[in-house]
C-alpha positions as a Markdown table, in Angstrom:
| # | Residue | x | y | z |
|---|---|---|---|---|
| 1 | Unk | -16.1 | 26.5 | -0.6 |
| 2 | Unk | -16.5 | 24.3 | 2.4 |
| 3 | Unk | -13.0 | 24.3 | 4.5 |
| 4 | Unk | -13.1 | 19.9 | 3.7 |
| 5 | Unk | -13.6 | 20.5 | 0.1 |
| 6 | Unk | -11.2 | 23.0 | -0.2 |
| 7 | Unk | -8.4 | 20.9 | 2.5 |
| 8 | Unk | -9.3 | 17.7 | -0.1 |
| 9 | Unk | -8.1 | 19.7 | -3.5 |
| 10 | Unk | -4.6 | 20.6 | -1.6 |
| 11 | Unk | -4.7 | 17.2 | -0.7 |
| 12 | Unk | -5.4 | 16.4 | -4.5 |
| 13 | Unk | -2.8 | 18.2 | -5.9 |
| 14 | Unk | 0.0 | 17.6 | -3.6 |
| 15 | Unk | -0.2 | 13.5 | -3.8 |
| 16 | Unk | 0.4 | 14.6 | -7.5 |
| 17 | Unk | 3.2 | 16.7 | -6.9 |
| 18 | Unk | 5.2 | 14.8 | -4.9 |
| 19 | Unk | 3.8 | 11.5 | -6.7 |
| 20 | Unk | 5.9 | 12.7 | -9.5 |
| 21 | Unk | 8.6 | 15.4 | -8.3 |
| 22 | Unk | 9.6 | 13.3 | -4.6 |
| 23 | Unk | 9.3 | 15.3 | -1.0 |
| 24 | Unk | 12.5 | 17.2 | -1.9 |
| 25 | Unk | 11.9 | 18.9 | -5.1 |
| 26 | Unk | 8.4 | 19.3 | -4.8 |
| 27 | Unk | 7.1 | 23.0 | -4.7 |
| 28 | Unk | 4.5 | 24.1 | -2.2 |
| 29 | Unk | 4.2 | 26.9 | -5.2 |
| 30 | Unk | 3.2 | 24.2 | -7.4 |
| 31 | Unk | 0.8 | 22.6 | -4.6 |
| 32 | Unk | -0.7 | 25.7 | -4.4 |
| 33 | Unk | -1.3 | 26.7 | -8.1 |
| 34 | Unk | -2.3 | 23.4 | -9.0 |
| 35 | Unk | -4.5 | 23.2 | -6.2 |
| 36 | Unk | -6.2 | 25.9 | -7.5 |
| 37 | Unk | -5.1 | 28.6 | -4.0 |
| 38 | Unk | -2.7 | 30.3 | -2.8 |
| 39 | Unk | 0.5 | 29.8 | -1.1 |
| 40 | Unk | -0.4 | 31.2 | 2.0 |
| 41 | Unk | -3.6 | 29.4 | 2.3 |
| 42 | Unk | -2.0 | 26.0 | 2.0 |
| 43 | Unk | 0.4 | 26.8 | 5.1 |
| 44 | Unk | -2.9 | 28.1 | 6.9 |
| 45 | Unk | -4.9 | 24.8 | 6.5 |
| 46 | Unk | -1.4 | 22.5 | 6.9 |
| 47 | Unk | 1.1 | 24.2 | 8.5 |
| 48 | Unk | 4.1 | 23.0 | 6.7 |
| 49 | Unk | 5.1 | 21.0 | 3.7 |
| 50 | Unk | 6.4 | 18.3 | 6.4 |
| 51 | Unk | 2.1 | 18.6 | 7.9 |
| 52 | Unk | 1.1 | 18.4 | 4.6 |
| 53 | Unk | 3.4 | 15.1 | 3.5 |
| 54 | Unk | 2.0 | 13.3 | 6.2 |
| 55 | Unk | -1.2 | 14.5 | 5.6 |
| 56 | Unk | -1.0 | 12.9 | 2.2 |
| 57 | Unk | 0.1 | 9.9 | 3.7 |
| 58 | Unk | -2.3 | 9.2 | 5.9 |
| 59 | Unk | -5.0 | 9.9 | 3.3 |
| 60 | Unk | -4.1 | 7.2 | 0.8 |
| 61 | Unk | -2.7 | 4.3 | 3.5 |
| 62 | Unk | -6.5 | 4.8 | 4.8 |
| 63 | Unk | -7.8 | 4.7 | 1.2 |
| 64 | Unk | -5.5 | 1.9 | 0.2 |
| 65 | Unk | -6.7 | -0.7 | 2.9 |
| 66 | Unk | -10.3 | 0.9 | 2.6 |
| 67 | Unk | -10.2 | -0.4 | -0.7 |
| 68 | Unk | -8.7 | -3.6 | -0.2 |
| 69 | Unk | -11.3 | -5.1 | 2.7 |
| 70 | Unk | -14.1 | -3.5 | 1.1 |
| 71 | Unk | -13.2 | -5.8 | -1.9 |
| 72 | Unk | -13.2 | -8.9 | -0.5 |
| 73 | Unk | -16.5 | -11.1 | 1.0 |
| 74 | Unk | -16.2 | -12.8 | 3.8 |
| 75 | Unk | -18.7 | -15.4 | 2.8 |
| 76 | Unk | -16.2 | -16.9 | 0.3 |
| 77 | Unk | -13.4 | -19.3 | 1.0 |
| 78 | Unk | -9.9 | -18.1 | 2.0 |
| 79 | Unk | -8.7 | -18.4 | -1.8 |
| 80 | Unk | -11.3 | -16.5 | -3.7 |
| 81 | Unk | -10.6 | -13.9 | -0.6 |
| 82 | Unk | -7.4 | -13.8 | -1.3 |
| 83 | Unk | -8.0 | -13.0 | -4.9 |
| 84 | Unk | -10.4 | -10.3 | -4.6 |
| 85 | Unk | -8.0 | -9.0 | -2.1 |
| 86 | Unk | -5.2 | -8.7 | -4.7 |
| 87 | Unk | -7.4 | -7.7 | -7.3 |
| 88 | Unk | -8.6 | -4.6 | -5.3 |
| 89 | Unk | -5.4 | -3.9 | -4.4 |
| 90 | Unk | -3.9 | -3.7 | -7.5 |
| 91 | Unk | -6.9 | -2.0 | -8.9 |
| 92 | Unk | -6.3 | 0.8 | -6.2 |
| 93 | Unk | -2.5 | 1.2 | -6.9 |
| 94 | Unk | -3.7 | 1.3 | -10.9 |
| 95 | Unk | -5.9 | 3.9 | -10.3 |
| 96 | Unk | -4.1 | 5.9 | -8.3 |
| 97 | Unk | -0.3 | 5.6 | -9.1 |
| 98 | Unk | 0.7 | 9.1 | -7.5 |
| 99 | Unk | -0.9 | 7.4 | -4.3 |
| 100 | Unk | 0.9 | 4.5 | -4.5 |
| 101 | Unk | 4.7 | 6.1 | -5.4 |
| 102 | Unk | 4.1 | 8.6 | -2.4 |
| 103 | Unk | 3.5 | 5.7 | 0.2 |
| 104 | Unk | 5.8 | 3.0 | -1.1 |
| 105 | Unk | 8.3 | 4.1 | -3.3 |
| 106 | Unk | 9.2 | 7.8 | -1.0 |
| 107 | Unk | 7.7 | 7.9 | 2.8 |
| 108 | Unk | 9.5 | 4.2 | 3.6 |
| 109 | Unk | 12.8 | 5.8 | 3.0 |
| 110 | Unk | 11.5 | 9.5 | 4.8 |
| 111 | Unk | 10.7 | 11.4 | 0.9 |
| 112 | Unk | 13.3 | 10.9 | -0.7 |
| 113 | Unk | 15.9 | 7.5 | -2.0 |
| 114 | Unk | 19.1 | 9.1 | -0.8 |
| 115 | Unk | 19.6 | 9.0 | 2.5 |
| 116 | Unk | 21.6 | 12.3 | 3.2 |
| 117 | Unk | 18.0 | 13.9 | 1.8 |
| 118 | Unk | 15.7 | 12.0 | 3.9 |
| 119 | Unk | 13.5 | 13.7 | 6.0 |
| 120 | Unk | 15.2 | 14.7 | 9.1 |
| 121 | Unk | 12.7 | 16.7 | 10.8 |
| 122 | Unk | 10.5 | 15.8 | 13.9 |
| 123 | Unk | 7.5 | 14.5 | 10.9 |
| 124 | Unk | 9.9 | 12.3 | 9.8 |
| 125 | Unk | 9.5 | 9.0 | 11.8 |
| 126 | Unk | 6.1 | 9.4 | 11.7 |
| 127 | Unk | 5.6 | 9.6 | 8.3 |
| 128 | Unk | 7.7 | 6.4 | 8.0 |
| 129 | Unk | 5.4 | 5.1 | 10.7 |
| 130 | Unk | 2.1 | 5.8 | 8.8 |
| 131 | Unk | 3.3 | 3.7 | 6.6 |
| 132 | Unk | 4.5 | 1.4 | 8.3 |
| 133 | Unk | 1.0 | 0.7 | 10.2 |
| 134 | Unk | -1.2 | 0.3 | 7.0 |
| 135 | Unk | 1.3 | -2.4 | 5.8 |
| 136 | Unk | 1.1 | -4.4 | 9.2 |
| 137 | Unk | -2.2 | -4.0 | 9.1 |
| 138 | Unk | -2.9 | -5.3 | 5.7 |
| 139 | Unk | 0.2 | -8.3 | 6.3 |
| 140 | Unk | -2.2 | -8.7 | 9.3 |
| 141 | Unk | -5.4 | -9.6 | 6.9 |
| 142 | Unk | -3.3 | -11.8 | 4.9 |
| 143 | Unk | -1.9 | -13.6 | 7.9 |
| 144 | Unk | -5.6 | -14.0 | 8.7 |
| 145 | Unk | -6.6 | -15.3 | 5.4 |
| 146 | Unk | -3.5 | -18.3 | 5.0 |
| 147 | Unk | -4.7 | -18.9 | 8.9 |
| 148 | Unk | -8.1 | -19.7 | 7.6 |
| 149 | Unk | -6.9 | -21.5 | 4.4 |
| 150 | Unk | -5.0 | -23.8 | 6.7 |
| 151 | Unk | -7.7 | -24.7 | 9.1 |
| 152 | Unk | -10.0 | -25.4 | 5.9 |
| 153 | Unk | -7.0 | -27.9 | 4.6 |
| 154 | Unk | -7.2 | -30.0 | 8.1 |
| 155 | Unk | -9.4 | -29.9 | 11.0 |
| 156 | Unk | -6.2 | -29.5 | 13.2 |
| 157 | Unk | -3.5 | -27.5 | 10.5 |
| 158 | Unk | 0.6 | -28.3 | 11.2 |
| 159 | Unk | 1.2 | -24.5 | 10.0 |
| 160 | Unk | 3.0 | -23.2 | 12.6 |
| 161 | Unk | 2.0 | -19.5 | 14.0 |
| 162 | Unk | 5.3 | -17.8 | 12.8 |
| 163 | Unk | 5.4 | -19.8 | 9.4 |
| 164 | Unk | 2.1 | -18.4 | 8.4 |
| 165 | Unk | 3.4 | -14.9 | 8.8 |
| 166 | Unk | 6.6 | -14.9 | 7.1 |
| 167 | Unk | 3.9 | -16.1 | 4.5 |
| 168 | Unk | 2.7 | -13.5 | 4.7 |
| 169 | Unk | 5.2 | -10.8 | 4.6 |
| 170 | Unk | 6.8 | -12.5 | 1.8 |
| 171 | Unk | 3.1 | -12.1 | 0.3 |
| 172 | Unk | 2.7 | -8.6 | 0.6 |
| 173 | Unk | 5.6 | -8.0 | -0.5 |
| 174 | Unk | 5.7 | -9.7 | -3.9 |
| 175 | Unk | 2.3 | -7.5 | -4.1 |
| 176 | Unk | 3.9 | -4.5 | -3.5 |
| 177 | Unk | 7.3 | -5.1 | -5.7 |
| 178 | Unk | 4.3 | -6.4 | -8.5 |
| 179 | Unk | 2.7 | -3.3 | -8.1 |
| 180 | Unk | 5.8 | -0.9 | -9.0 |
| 181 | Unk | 5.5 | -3.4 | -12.2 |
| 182 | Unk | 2.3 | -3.1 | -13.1 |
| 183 | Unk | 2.3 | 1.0 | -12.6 |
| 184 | Unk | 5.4 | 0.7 | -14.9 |
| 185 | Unk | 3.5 | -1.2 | -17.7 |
| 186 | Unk | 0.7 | -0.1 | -19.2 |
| 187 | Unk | -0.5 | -3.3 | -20.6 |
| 188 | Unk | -0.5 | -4.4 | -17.6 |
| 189 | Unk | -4.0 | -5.2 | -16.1 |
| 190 | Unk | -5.1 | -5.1 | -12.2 |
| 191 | Unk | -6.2 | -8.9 | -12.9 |
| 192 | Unk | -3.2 | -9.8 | -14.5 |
| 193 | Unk | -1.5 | -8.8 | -11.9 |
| 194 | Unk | -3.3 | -10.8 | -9.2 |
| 195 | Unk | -3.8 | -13.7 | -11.0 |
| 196 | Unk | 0.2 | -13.4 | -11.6 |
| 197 | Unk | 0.6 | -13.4 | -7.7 |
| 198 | Unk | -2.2 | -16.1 | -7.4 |
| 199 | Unk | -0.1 | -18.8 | -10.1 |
| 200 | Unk | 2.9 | -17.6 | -7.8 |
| 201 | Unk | 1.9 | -18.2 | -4.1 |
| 202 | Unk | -1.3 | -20.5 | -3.7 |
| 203 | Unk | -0.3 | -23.1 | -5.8 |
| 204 | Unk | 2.6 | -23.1 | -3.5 |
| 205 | Unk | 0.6 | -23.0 | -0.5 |
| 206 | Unk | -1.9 | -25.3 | -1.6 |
| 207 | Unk | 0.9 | -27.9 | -1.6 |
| 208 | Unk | 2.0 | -26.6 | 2.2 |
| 209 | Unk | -1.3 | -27.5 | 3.2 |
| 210 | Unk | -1.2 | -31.1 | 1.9 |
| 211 | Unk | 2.1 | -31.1 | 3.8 |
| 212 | Unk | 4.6 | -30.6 | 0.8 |
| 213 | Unk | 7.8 | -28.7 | 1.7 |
| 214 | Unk | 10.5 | -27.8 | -0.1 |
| 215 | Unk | 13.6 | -29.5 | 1.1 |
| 216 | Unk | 17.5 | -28.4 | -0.2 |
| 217 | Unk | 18.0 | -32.4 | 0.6 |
């Protein structure tokens, strides 16, 4: 078996296995015999279990926003891309939920929730920092797609520069806590989920851009 194919069913079986068991407990045993190899093997194409974490990592934060700007047009306007943005990302997280819990739910917090058991090794901070590049760079897309609503609203748009990303932060964020959700929920559809988001933010931001603020007053 080509060493590619081969490096991609380790990488198979150990977003699985730590998708479901955490960095801590998970078994490079179990890697391995799920992966089909043997232990040995799996240190000789990765190294470490740290190596192959970050491997995994890597892998599905490239997938994840792979997914997402392949899914949305650029020919549309900034609300149907913002919708087919959503719904590829929630599609992506649906179908593939070990993905997903390995990136947001463990390497955030270093592999593990409890903080004396986070990673403490030199991979550590990078791990985090794989991470934490893929969601800049999709908070980065979204930034660019309120931007664009904005300028479509009025020829000269009163957003202001740092308003338009703390939209979008709070955005990506609703999508990722929605996301936990919908993995949790069976029922819950990759549409449903973005149209849920959709009812939630751009009707609010449709009446930013006609200049309506909420005011505690």
């Amino acid at each position: 078996m080509p060493r590619a194919e081969r490096e991609r069913q380790m990488l198979d079986a150990a977003v699985r296995v730590f998708g479901k068991r955490r960095y801590r407990a998970a078994s490079m045993d179990e890697i391995a015999e799920l992966a089909g190899v043997s232990k040995p093997l799996v240190y000789l194409y990765l190294n470490s279990k740290e190596d192959l974490f970050s491997a995994c990592i890597r892998r599905e934060a490239e997938a994840l926003v792979d997914a997402v700007r392949a899914g949305v047009r650029t020919d549309v306007a900034a609300d149907r891309q913002l919708w087919e943005g959503l719904t590829a990302f929630f599609t992506h997280t649906a179908e593939r939920p070990d993905g997903w819990a390995v990136l947001h739910s463990q390497a955030r917090s270093g592999g593990d929730s409890s903080s004396e058991s986070q990673l403490r090794s030199s991979k550590g901070d990078p791990v985090v920092a794989e991470v934490g590049a893929m969601r800049e760079e999709i908070v980065a897309f979204v930034t660019h797609l309120i931007a664009e609503a904005a300028r479509e609203a009025h020829d000269n748009p009163e957003l202001a520069e740092r308003e338009v990303a703390g939209l979008a932060q709070a955005l990506v964020g609703a999508a990722e806590a929605l996301a936990d959700w919908a993995n949790g929920d069976a029922t819950v559809s990759a549409k449903e989920a973005a149209t849920t988001l959709m009812n939630f933010s751009w009707s609010g931001l449709g009446n930013l851009m006609d200049g309506e603020r909420w005011s505690a007053r």
